[in-house]
C-alpha positions, 0 to 999 in steps of 0.5 A: 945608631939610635938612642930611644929613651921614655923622656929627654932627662934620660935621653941626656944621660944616655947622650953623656954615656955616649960622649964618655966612650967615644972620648975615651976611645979617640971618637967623636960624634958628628953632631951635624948628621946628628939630630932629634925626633920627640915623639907625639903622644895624639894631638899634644904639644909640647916645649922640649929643653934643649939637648946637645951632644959635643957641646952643640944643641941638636936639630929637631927633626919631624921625621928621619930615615932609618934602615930605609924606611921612615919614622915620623913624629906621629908614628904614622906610615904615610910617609913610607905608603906614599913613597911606595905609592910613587914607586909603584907608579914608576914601575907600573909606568915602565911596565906598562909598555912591556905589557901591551906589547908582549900582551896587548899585542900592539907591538904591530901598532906604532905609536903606542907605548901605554894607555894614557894622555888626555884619555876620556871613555866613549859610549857609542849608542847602545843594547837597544840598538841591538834589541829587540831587533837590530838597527843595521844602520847604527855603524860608527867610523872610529878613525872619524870619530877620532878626527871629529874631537880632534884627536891626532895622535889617537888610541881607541880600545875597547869592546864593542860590535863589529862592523857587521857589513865587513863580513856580512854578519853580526860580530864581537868587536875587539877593538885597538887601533890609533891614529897617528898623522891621519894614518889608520894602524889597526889592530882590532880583532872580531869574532863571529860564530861559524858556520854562519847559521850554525845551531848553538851547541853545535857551533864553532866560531872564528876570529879575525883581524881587521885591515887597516881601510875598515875602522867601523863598528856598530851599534853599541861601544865602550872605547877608551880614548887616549893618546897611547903614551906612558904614565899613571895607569892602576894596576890589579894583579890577583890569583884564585877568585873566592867570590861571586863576582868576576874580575871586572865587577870586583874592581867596580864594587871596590870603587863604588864602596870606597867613592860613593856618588863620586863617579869613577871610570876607567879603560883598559886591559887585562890578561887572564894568564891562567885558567879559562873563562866563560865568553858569548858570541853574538850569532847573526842578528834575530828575525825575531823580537828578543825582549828578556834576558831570557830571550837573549841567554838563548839566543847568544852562544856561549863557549869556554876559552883558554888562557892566555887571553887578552881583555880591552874596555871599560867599566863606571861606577855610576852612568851620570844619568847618560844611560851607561852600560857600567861595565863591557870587556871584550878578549881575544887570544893568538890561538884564535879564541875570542869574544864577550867576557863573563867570568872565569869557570877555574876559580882555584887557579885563575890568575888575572893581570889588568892595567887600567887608565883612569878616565876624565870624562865620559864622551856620549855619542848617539845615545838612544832616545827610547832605552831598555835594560835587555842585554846588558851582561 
């Protein structure tokens, strides 16, 4: 039971009334489970007069619960948004595994059962390495890269080239794999036009899992590096785009409005369970020199995928003068669509589920000396 009243005179008449019933009727009030809450007008103080129930001065409270939810003596919510913040943690910490197996598809991948511990982002060289003409030699080794910072056990994810030698042309990388104890486990997908050589709007393309011994990508990559363990991930649910902007650079705005210059990274993934969505893949590398994103929206060959499909990368608010790509997701679906995202093209019915660990650090590995902002969609 509660008692409200406009002032603590009128609060002992009411506690009076209260001792005359259950006198009269054989009760008696727990005056130890009783207590009292005086409720603050702004930034006033006030001295408030003893008040008892039975005789026995009650307890004065800040807070209490009622019904399950929490009153404060500043009528303020915070309480109850923490407590559901917590919550919401919790379950996002248990769901989390579920998702990436059931989504993520590392249920062929031991050792993972989340996207987080010590994780930091990773920026391997760059779209000048790709632009105007490609740099073959720029191939990065991931198993070693994670051996190099002496990360064992090891989760890289993200979107990046794939190593183009494996197949003898340029591709999308879809990169997931760890390292546990030295053993390379990998999971990463990549996607090429086909037929190799094929003119764009005439071209298919084909998607591929890599095995185990190839752990290279090339020339430009944006990894999360994690542990792979559960804990505090940011999860984004949303339904029916209404805006301009995609999924990814909706949440990168939000954090930029909301954080200013305080730089904010994150890595992770997300599913588009419903609709489709816009992806490019990369044809073979250009003859010739591509020096505009003109030149690249031309070359690129771009195709409209299906739902389910799933997302690996990593987005920034601000590059920290490290020459950044800001934000890089690559998909990939069991029915074998697969590439770069863009945006999806069923804004009324898209529906999106992203999970996202937030990131300490950022590690830059070859960085480019001479830089261009060609290709950076």
């Amino acid at each position: 039971m509660v008692l409200l009243s406009p002032s603590i005179s009128a609060l002992k008449v009411l506690l009076n009334v209260c001792e005359r019933y259950a006198e009269a009727h054989g009760l008696r009030y727990n005056v130890k489970k009783s207590e009292l809450l005086v409720f603050k007008s702004g930034s006033k103080t006030y001295s408030t007069p003893p008040v008892t129930l039975n005789g026995t001065e009650l307890e004065k409270m800040t807070k209490f619960k009622y019904l399950g939810h929490w009153v404060t003596e500043n009528l303020s919510d915070d309480v109850d948004l923490e407590r559901e913040r917590r919550a919401l943690a919790v379950r996002c910490n248990m769901l989390a595994p579920l998702v990436l197996h059931r989504c993520f598809h590392v249920s062929q991948i031991e050792n993972v059962t989340g996207l987080t511990g010590d994780a930091k982002l990773i920026e391997l060289g760059g779209p000048p390495y790709l632009l105007p003409l490609v740099q073959r030699d720029k191939l990065y080794d991931l198993a070693k890269l994670a051996g190099y910072l002496h990360r064992d056990p090891a989760f890289i994810a993200g979107a990046g080239a794939g190593p183009w030698p494996y197949i003898g042309v340029n591709c999308e990388g879809i990169i997931n794999l760890t390292v546990s104890n030295g053993t390379v486990n990998q999971g990463t997908r990549i996607t090429s036009v086909e037929p190799v050589g094929a003119a764009k709007g005439n071209s298919g393309y084909l998607t591929r899992r890599l095995p185990n011994n190839e752990t290279r990508s090339a020339l430009l990559g944006n990894y999360l590096l994690s542990e792979g363990k559960p804990g505090k991930v940011l999860k984004v649910v949303v339904k029916k785009r209404i805006g301009e902007a995609n999924f990814i650079t909706a949440i990168r705005e939000a954090l930029k409005n909301h954080y200013g210059d305080k730089v904010v990274g994150l890595g992770g993934t997300f599913v588009v369970r419903a609709g489709r969505v816009k992806h490019h893949v990369m044809p073979d590398f250009s003859a010739t020199p591509i020096c505009s994103d003109a030149e690249v929206d031309a070359w690129l060959h771009y195709f409209e995928m299906r739902a389910p499909i799933t997302h690996v990368g990593t987005l920034v608010t601000g590059d920290h003068g490290l020459d950044l790509r800001v934000q890089h997701f690559h998909g990939w679906g069991e029915h074998g669509d697969g590439g770069h995202y863009h945006y999806d093209t069923t804004p009324d019915v898209v529906e999106y589920e992203g999970y996202f660990a937030l990131a300490t650090a950022v590690v830059r590995v070859d960085r480019p000396a001479h830089t261009h902002a060609v290709g950076r969609d």
